[in-house]
N, C-alpha and C positions, 0 to 999 in steps of 0.2 A: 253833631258837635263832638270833637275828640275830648278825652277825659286828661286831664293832667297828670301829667307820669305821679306817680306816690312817691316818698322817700324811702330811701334804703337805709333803715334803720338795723343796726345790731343790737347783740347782748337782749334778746327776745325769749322772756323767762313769763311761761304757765305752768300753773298748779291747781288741782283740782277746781279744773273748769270743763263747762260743758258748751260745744259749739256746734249751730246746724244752721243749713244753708249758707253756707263762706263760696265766696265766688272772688278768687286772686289774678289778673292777669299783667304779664312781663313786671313784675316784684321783685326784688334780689332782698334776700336775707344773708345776715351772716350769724355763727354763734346762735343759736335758736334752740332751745332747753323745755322740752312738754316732760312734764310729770303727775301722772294719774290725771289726764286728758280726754276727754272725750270728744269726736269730730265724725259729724254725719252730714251726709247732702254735700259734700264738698269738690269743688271746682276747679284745681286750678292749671294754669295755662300758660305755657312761656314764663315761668318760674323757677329762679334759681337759688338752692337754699346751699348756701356752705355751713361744714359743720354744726350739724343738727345732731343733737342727742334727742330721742325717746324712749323713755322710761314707764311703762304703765298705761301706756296711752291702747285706745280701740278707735279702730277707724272702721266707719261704715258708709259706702253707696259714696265709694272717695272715684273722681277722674284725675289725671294727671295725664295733663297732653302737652308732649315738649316742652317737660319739666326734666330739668338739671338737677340733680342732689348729690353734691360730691362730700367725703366723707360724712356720713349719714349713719350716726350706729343705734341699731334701734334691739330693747332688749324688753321683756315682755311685754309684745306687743301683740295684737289683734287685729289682722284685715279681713275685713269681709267686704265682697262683693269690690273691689279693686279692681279698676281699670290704670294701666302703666300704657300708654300709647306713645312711642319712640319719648318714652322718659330715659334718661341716661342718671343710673346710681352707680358714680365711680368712688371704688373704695369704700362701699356700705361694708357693714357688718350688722349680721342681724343672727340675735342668741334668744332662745326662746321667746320664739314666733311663730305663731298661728297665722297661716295663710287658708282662707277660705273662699272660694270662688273668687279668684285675682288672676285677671289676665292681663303676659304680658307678651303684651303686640308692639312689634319692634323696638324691645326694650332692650337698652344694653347696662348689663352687670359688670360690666369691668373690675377688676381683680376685689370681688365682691368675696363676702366670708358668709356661709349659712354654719349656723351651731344651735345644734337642738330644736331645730327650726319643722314643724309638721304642715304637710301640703295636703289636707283631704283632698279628695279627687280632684287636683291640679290636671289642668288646661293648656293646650299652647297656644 
């Protein structure tokens, strides 16, 4: 039984919340605003997010497989354990970001910004 496509809803505003086990697949967001955020165990798949702001947010034991995120600015942030599998982040910018064991496998950065961004023992 196929699922029903979900709507593509905008203007997608969290605030100190906590989220685990999220599982998204072929979802289009637009305008999407996390602030002091938390997201563990999470899934998603064929997902396109335009203009995403993160603010405070920590992502853990996150996949993204042939997920789209075009302007994407993410400012202290925390990934850990991040898998990017041919995710394409065009026009991210990311300013004081903690990247921790985040691989990314045929991910493309397109005219991407790193600022004050720390990679402990980064991976390719």
């Amino acid at each position: 039984m196929r699922t029903p496509p979900l709507p593509r809803p905008s203007h997608v505003r969290l605030r100190d919340v906590r989220l685990r086990d999220v599982r998204l697949r072929d979802v289009r967001l637009r305008d999407v605003r996390l602030r002091d955020v938390r997201l563990r165990d999470v899934r998603l798949r064929d997902v396109r997010l335009r203009d995403v702001r993160l603010r405070h947010v920590r992502l853990r034991d996150v996949r993204l497989r042939g997920a789209r995120l075009r302007d994407v600015r993410l400012r202290h942030v925390r990934l850990r354990d991040v898998r990017l599998r041919g995710a394409r982040l065009r026009g991210a910018r990311l300013r004081d970001v903690r990247l921790r064991d985040v691989r990314l496998r045929d991910a493309r950065l397109r005219d991407a910004r790193l600022r004050d961004a720390r990679l402990p023992h980064a991976r390719p």
